[in-house]
Biotite code that builds the C-alpha atoms (Angstrom):
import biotite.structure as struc

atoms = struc.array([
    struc.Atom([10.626, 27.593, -27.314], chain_id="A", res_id=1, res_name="UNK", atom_name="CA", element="C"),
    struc.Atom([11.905, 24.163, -27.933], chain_id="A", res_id=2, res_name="UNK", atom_name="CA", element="C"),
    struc.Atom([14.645, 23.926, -25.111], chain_id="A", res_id=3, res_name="UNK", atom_name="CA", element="C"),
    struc.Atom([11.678, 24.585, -22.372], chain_id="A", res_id=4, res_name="UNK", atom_name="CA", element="C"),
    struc.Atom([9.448, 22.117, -24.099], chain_id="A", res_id=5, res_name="UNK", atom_name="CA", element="C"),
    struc.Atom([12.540, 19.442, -24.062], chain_id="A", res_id=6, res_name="UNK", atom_name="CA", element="C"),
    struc.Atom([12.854, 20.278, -20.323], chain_id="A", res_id=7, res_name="UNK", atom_name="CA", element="C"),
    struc.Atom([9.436, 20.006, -19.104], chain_id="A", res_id=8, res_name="UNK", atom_name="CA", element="C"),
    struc.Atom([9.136, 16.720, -21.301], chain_id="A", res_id=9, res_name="UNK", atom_name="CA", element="C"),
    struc.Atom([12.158, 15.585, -19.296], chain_id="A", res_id=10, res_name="UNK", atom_name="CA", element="C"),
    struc.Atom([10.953, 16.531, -16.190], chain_id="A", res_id=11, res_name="UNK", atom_name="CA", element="C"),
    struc.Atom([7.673, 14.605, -16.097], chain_id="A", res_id=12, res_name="UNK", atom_name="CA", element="C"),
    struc.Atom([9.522, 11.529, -17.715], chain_id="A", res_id=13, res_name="UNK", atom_name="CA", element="C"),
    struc.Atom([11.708, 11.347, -14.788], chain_id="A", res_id=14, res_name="UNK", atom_name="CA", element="C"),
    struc.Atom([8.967, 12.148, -12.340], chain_id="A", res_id=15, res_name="UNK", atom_name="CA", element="C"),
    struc.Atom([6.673, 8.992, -14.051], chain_id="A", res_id=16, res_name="UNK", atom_name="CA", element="C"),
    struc.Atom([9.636, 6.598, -13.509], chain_id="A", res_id=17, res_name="UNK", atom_name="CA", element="C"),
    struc.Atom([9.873, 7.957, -9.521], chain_id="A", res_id=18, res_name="UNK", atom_name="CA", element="C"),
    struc.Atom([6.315, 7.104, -9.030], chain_id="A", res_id=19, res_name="UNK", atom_name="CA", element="C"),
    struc.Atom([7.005, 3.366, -10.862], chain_id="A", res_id=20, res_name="UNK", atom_name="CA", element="C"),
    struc.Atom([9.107, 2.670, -7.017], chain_id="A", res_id=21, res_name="UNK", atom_name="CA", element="C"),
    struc.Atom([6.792, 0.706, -4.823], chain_id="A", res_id=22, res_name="UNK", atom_name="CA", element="C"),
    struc.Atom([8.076, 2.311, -1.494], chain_id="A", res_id=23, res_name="UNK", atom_name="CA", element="C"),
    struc.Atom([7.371, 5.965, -3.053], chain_id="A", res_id=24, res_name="UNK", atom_name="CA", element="C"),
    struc.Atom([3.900, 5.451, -3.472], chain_id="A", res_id=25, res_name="UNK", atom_name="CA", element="C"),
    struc.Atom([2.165, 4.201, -0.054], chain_id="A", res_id=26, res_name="UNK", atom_name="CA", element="C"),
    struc.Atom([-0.849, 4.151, 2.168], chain_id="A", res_id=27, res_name="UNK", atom_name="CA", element="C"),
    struc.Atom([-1.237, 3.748, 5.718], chain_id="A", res_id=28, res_name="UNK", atom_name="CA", element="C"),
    struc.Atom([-4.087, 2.681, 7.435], chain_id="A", res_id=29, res_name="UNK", atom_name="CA", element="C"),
    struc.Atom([-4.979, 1.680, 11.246], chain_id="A", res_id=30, res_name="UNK", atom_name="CA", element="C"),
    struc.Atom([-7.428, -1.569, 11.049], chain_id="A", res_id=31, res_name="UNK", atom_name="CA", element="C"),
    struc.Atom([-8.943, -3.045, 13.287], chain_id="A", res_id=32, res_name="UNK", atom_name="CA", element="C"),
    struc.Atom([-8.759, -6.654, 12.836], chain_id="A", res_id=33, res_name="UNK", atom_name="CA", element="C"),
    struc.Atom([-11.332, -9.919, 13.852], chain_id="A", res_id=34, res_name="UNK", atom_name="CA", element="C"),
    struc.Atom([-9.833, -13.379, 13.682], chain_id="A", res_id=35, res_name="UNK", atom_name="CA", element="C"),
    struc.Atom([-10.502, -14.780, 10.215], chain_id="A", res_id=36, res_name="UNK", atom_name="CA", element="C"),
    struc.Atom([-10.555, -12.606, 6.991], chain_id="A", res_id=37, res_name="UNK", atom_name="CA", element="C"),
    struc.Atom([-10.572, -8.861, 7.099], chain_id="A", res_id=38, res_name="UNK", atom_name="CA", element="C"),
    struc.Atom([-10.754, -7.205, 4.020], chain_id="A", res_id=39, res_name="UNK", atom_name="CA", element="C"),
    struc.Atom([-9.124, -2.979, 4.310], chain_id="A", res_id=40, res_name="UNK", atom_name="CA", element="C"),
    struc.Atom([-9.577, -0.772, 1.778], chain_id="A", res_id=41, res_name="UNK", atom_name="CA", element="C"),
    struc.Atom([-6.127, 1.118, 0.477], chain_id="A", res_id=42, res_name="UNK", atom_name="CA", element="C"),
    struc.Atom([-6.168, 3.915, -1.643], chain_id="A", res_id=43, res_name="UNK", atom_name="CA", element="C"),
    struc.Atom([-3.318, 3.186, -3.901], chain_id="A", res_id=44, res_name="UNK", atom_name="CA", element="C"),
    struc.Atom([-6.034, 2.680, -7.236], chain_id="A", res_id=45, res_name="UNK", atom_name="CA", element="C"),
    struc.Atom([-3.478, 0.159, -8.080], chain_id="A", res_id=46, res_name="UNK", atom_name="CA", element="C"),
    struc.Atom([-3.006, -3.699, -7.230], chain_id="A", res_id=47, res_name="UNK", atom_name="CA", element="C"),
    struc.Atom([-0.168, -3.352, -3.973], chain_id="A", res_id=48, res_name="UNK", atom_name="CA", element="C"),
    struc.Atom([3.079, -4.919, -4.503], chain_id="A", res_id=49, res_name="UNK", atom_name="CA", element="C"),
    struc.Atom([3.651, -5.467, -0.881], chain_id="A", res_id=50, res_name="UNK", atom_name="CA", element="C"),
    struc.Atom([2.513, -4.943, 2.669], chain_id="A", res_id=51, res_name="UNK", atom_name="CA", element="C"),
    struc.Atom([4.406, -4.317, 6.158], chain_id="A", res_id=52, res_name="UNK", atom_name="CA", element="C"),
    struc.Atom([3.157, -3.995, 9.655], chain_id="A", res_id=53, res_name="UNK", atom_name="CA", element="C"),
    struc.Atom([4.155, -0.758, 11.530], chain_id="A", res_id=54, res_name="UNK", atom_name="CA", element="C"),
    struc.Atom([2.465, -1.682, 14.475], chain_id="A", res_id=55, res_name="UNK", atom_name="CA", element="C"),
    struc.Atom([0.167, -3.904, 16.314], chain_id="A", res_id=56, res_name="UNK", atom_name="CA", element="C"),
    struc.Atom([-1.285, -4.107, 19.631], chain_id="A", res_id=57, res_name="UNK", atom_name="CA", element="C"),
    struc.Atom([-0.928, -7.972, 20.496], chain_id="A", res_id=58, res_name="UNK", atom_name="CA", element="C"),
    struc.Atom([0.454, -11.113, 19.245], chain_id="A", res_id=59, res_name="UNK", atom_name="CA", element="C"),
    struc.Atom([-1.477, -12.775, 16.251], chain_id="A", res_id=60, res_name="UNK", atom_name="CA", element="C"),
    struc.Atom([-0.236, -14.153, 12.514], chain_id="A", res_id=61, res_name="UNK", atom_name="CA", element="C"),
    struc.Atom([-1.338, -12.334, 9.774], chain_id="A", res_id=62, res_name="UNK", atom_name="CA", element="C"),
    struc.Atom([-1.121, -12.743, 6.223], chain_id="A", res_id=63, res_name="UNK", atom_name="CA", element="C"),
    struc.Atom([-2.453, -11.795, 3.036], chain_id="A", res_id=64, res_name="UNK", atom_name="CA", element="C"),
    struc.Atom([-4.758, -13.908, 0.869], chain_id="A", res_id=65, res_name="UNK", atom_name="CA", element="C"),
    struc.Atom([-5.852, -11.262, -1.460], chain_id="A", res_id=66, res_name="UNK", atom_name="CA", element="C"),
    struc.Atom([-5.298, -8.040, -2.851], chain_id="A", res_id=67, res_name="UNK", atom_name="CA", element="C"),
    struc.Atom([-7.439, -5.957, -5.194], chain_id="A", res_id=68, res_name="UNK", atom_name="CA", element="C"),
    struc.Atom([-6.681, -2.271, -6.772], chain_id="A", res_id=69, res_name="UNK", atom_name="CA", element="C"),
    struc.Atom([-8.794, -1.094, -3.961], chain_id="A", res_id=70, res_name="UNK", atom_name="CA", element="C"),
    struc.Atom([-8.553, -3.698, -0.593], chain_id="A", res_id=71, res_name="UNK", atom_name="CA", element="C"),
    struc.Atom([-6.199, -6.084, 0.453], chain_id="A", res_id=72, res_name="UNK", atom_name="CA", element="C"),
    struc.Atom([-7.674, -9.065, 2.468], chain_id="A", res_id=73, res_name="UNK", atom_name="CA", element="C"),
    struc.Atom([-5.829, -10.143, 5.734], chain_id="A", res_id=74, res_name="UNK", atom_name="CA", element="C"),
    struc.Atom([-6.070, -13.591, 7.935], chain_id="A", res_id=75, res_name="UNK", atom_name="CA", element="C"),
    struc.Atom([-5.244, -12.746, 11.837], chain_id="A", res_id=76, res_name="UNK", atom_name="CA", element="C"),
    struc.Atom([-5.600, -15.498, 13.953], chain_id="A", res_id=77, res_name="UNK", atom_name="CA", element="C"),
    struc.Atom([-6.458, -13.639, 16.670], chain_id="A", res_id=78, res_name="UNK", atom_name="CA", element="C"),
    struc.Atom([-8.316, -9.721, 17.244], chain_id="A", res_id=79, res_name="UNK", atom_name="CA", element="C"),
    struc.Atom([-5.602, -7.291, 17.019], chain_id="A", res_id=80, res_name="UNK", atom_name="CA", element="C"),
    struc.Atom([-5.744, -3.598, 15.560], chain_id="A", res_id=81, res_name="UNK", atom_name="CA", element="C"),
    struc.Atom([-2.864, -3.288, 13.690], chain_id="A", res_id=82, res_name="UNK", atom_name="CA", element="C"),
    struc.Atom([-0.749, 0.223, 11.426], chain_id="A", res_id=83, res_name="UNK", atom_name="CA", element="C"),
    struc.Atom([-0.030, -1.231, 7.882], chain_id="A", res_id=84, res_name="UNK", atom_name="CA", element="C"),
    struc.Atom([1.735, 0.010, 5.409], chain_id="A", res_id=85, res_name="UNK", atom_name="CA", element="C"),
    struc.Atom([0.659, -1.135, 2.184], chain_id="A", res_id=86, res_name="UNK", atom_name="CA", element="C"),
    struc.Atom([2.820, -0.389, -1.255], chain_id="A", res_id=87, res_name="UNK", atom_name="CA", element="C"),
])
């Protein structure tokens, strides 16, 4: 049967491209953060293409000075535990 081969071919062509969309494929993680570098692991098996926090529990700047197919390495400048979502 051709047709159903066609279709099934289709099917996980289009479902390959969905999971090419950054926002479609996610983790979120609580960390608890120290000031300085904090590395937390993701499990995306992929290098992210972004970050966002969801939450945090007090004021501090954060920012990213590395990524890896399995961490991402943060900077606070102050403790804070904090809901990322990394994509």
């Amino acid at each position: 049967m051709p047709e159903v081969r066609e279709a099934v071919d289709a099917i996980k062509e289009a479902i390959d491209e969905l999971r090419e969309i950054p926002l479609l494929s996610y983790e979120v993680m609580d960390a608890d953060l120290a000031v300085g570098s904090n590395r937390v692991q993701h499990g995306l098996a992929r290098t992210p293409q972004g970050w966002l926090i969801a939450d945090r529990d007090s004021v501090a700047t954060l920012y990213r000075t590395a990524w890896t197919t399995r961490d991402i390495t943060l900077q606070a400048s102050a403790a804070i535990t904090v809901r990322i979502l990394v994509f």
